[in-house]
N, C-alpha and C positions, 0 to 999 in steps of 0.2 A: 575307508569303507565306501564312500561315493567313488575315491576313483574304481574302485575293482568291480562296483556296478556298473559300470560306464563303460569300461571295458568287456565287462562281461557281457552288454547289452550288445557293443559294437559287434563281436562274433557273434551274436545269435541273430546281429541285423535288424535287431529292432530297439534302436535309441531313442529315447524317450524326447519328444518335441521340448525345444528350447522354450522356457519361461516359468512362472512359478506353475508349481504343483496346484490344481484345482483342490479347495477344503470344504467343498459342498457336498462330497459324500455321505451317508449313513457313518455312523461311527463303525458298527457291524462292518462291512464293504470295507473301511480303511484300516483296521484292523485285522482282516485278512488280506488286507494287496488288491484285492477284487474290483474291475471296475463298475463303477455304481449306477445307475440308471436314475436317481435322485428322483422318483416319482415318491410322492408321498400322498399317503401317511406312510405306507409300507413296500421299499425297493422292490424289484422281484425277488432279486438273491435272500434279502431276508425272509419273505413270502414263500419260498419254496425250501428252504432251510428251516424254517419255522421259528425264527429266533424275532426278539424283539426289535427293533427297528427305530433306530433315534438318528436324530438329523441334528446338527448344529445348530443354535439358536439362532434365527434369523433378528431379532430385534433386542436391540442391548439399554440400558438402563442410561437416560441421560442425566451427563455429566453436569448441565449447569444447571439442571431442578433436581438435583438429589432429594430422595424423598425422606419425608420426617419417618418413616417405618425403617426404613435402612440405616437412617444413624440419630444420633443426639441432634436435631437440630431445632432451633429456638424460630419463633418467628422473627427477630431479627435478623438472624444470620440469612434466614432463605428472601426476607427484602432484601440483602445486600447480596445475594447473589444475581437476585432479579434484575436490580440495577446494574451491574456488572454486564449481564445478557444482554440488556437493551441500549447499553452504548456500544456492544461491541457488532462486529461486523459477519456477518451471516458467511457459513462456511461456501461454498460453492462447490460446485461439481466439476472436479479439475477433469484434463483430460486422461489421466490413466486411471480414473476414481469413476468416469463412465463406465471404461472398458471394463474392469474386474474392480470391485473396492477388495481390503483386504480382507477378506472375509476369517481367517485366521486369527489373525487380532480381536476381533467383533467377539467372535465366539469364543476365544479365551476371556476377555471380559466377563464376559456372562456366565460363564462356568464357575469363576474364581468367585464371582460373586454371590452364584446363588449359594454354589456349595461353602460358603462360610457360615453357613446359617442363618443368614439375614432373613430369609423367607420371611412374607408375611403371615402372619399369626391369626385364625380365625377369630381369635379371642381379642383380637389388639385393633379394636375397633374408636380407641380416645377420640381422633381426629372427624372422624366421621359418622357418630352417634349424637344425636341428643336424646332427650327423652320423649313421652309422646308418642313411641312405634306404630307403626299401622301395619297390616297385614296384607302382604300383595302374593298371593300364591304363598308359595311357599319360605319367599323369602322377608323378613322382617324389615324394614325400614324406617329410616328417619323421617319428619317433617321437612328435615333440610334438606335429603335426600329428593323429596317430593320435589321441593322446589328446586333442585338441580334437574331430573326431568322433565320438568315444565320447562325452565329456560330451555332447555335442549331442542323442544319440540318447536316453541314458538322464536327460537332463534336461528341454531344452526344447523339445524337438523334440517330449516328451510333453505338455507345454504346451497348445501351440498345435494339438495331433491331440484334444484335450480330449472338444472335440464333433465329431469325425472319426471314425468307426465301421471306414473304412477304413485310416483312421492313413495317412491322404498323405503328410505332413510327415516323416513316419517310413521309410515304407517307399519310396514312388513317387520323393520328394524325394531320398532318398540315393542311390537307386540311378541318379541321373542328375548324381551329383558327380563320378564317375568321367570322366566325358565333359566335365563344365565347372567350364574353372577359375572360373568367374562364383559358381557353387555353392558349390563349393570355399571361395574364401576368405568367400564371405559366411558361411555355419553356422560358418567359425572362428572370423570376428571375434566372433560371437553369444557363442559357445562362450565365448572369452576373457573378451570382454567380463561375463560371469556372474562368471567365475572372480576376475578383476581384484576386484569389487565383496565377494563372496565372503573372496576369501583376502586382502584389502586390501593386493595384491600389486603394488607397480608393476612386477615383471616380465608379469606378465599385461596390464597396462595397456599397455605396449609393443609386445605380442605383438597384443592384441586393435585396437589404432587403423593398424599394420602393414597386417593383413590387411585392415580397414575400408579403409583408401585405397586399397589395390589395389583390391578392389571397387567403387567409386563411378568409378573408374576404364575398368574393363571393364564398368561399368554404361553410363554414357553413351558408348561406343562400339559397344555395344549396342542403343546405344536409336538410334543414327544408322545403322544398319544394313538394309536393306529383308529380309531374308534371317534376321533376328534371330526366336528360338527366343521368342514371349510367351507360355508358360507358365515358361520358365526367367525372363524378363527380370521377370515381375513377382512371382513367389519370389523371386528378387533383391530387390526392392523393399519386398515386406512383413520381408523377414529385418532389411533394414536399417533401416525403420520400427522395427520390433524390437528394434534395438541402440540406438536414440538413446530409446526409452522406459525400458531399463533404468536407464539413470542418468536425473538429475536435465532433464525434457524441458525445450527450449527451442524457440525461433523455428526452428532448421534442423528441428526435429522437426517443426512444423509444414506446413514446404515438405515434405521428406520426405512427410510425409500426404497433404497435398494433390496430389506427383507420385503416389503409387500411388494413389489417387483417379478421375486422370485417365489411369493407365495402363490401370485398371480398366473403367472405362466406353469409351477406344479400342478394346480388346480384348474386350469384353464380356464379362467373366468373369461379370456377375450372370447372365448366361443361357447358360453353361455347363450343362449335365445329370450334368456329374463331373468327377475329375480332379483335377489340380492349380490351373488355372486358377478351378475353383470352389473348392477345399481355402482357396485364395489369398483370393479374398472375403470369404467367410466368419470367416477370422481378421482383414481388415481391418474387420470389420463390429465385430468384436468390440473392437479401439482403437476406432472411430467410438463408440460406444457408450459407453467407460470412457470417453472422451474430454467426451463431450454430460453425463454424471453428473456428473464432477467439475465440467466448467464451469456446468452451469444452460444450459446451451443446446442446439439442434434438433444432430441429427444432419450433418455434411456432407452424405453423400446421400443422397436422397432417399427412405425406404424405401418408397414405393409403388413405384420397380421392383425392390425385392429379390424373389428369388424366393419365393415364396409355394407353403404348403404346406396342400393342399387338406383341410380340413377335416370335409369331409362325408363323408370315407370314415371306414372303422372305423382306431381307432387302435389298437389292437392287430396292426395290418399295420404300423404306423410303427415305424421304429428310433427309439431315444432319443436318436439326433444329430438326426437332420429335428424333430422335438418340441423340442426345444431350441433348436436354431436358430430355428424357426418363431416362440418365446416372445420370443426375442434381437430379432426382426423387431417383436411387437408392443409391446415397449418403447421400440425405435427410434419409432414411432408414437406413443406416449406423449409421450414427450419433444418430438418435433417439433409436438403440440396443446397442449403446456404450456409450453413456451419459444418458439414459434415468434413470425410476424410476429401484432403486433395492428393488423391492419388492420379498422378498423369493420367493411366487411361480414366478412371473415371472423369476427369476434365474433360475429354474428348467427347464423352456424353453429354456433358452440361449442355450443352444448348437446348438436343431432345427432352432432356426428362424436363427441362426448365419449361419448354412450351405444352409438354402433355401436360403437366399438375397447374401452368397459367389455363389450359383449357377445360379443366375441371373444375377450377375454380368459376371462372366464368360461364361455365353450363350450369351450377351453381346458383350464382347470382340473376344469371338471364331466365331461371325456370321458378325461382325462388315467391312464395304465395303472397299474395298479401297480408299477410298476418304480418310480414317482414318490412312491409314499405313503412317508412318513419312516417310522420306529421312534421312540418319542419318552422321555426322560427327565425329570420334571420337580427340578430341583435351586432349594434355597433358600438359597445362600450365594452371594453378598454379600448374593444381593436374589432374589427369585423367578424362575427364566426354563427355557429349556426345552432340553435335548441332543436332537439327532438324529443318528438315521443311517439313511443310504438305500443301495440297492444297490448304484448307481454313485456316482462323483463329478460325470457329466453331471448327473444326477437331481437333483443335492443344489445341484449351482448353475442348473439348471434350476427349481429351484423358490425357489431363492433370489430368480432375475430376475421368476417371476411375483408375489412380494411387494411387491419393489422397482415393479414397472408400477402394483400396484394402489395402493401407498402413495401415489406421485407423480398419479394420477387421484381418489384422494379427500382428495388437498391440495389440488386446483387443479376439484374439482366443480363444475357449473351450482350459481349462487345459487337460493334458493327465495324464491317470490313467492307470500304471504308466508312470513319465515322461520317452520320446526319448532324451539324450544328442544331438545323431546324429542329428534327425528331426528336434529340435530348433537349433540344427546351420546352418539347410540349411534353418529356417523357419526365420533367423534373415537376412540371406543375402538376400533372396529374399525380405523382408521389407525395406531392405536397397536401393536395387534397385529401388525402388518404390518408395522410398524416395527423393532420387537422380533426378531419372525422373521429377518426380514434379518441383523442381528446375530449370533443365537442361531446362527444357521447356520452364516456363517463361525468361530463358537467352538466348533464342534462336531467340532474335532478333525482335519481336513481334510485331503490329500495336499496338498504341496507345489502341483503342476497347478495343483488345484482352486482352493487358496488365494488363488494369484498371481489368479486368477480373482473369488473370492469378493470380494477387498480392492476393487474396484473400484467395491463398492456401498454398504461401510461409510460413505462422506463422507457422504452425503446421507440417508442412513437415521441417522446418530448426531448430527445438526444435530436430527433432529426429536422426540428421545428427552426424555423431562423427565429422566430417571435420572441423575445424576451421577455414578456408578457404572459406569453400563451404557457411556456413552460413554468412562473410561477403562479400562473393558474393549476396546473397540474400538482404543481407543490403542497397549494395552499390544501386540495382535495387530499392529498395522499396525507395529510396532515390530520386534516378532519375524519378520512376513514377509522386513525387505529383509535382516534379518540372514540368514536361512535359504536364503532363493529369491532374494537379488542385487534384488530388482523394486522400484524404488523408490517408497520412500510417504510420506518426509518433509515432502513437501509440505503433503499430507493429515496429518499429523500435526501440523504446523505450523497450519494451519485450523481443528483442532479444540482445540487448546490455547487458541488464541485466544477461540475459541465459549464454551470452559466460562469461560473469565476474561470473558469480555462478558456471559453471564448470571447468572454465581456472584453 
């Protein structure tokens, strides 16, 4: 049958482009042959055909927190899968898993699973009730529940409002829990989920994968909905991004990413002007980001259309979230000129795009406010390096990311024809400074927030250190965050213990 398509196509001269078949369509759309414009909630073809209009599930149920609502599971069995997760090694973003993941696969998962019946149950509330209810609007709640919001608020909810000056996640995001349960259990599962890692509690662990299923649950029946609220739907999505990064990430982490990805760019959140839908972005920008450092690879999306913040005005009108963000953007650009494809011609460009995005950076840092300048301590034990303190916590990983950009562009500079001896030795010290910085920063003492923040840039700044010292300084920190802030980094610990036994 494929070949007499194949053939058939050849005479009519239009053969279908080599490589797999795109399964991002409407179900609608691929069930007629139709090609599909994948805007959602509702294609056009099903829009003007008047038919209902379903998409493939974009986020699938993970594999190593199975939830107690989908099968028999004891709180033993889900400790001992916990611990399975966090010795094991965090999946990565290969390189044909950037370009398209299998998106086929994903949403055969999720099909097979919901339609067995597993659904959660409105009624099958064991894991997540105590007695006690209080009345929030319209929905009932527990005392534990309470205190799942609460951590959320005065935890991580501070988090991810980092670089938020209007604190979204904090204020706009709660105050639209009351109205959805979608909300609702997603910030508890968050919540829990902290807690579980935290207090190495399998009661929490239970509490936190409870409410995760319910959510993944009311997510994709959400996301099959023409009527569905996508600022809710894709807070939904980054919250649960969110929970499979806390512990030990794997391949569902991946999907995960890659559906808020694509939830993101349906809905255009990058060209949102406020809100939650841009709040949303923004902190997805930020995994993209710790995601592309830890692996040594480009970005998922594409930061030439992140929003971009116009430089040529005075920055002393900027807040220190737009300035930070904006810095967050040209790393994302870094990254994508240093790992990206090497296609010859694109090599031929390296040079240019390498000095335009160095000179943005540096208009950057040369126009950059005061709020930004550190206060600096120079301390000489173990080994010489430097304390700071800035005024915010934005400021301080705001300038942390502009180290990290500059590090990673003069490790990866145009060659010089002929080479400078001199020039690479003042172009090796100044990388090293940059290096250094990076580090210094995150040991400078930092809010929790900040931290979970700052830890994302150690990997790759402590590979390039000669110090032996300096990098298990770095260690000993990446060790104390997951104890403190639940945000797992043993991965990155694991990497680098390696590193120092690979060049000791």
């Amino acid at each position: 049958m494929a070949a007499t398509s194949g053939t058939l196509g050849g005479a009519l001269g239009a053969t279908r482009r080599r490589g797999a078949r795109k399964r991002t369509g409407s179900f609608g759309c691929r069930k007629r042959h139709t090609k599909c414009d994948e805007q959602r909630p509702v294609c056009q073809n099903c829009s003007r055909s008047g038919l209902v209009c379903q998409f493939p599930a974009l986020i699938v149920p993970s594999s190593w927190c199975q939830s107690p609502l989908f099968s028999a599971a004891t709180p033993q069995s889900i400790v001992s899968v916990r611990e399975q997760s966090t010795n094991g090694t965090p999946a990565s973003f290969e390189p044909q898993t950037r370009i398209a993941l299998d998106s086929q696969n994903s949403s055969e998962v999720v099909n097979r699973h919901f339609e067995s019946g597993a659904e959660f149950r409105e009624d099958d509330t064991t894991s997540i009730s105590v007695s006690n209810e209080t009345s929030l609007g319209d929905l009932k709640i527990s005392v534990e529940t309470i205190d799942l919001l609460q951590a959320y608020q005065n935890g991580i909810g501070i988090w991810l409002d980092l670089f938020d000056c209007n604190a979204t996640y904090q204020r706009e995001l709660t105050r639209l829990v009351p109205k959805s349960r979608l909300l609702l259990h997603s910030v508890c599962a968050l919540a829990a989920q902290q807690l579980s890692i935290v207090k190495t509690s399998p009661y929490w662990t239970t509490v936190a994968e409870a409410h995760y299923g319910q959510s993944l649950s009311l997510l994709r029946n959400a996301l099959g909905q023409s009527k569905a609220q996508v600022d809710v739907t894709l807070a939904t999505s980054v919250l649960l991004a969110s929970y499979e990064l806390l512990a030990c990430p794997g391949k569902d982490y991946v999907r995960h990413f890659q559906g808020t990805r694509s939830l993101i760019e349906s809905f255009s959140a990058h060209k949102a002007q406020s809100g939650l839908l841009l709040a949303s972005f923004w902190i997805y920008a930020r995994h993209d980001v710790g995601a592309a450092l830890c692996n040594e690879s480009p970005t998922l999306m594409d930061p030439d259309i992140w929003p971009v913040l116009d430089l040529s005005q005075d920055f002393a009108e900027k807040s220190e979230d737009l300035l930070g963000n904006e810095m967050l953007r040209l790393l994302a650009k870094v990254l994508c000129l240093v790992h990206g494809d090497h296609d010859p011609n694109r090599q031929q460009s390296f040079p240019r795009r390498w000095n335009f995005i160095n000179s943005e950076i540096d208009h950057w840092y040369d126009n950059r406010t005061i709020d930004f300048t550190a206060m600096t301590c120079c301390i000489s034990e173990p080994e010489t390096s430097f304390r700071y303190w800035f005024p915010s916590d934005a400021a301080a990983i705001a300038m942390q990311t502009y180290h990290v950009a500059k590090m990673l562009l003069l490790l990866h500079r145009p060659h010089e024809h002929p080479p400078k001896l001199h020039l690479d030795h003042d172009l090796f010290k100044v990388t090293q400074e940059n290096t250094h910085a990076v580090i210094d920063i995150a040991l400078s003492g930092l809010s929790d927030a900040a931290l979970v923040h700052a830890t994302q840039a150690l990997l790759p700044a402590a590979k390039q250190v000669l110090s032996q010292a300096k990098i298990k300084q770095a260690i000993e920190l990446l060790q104390d965050t997951e104890l403190r802030t639940g945000f797992h980094t043993q991965s990155k610990v694991r990497t680098l213990q390696t590193h120092i036994n690979r060049t000791a």
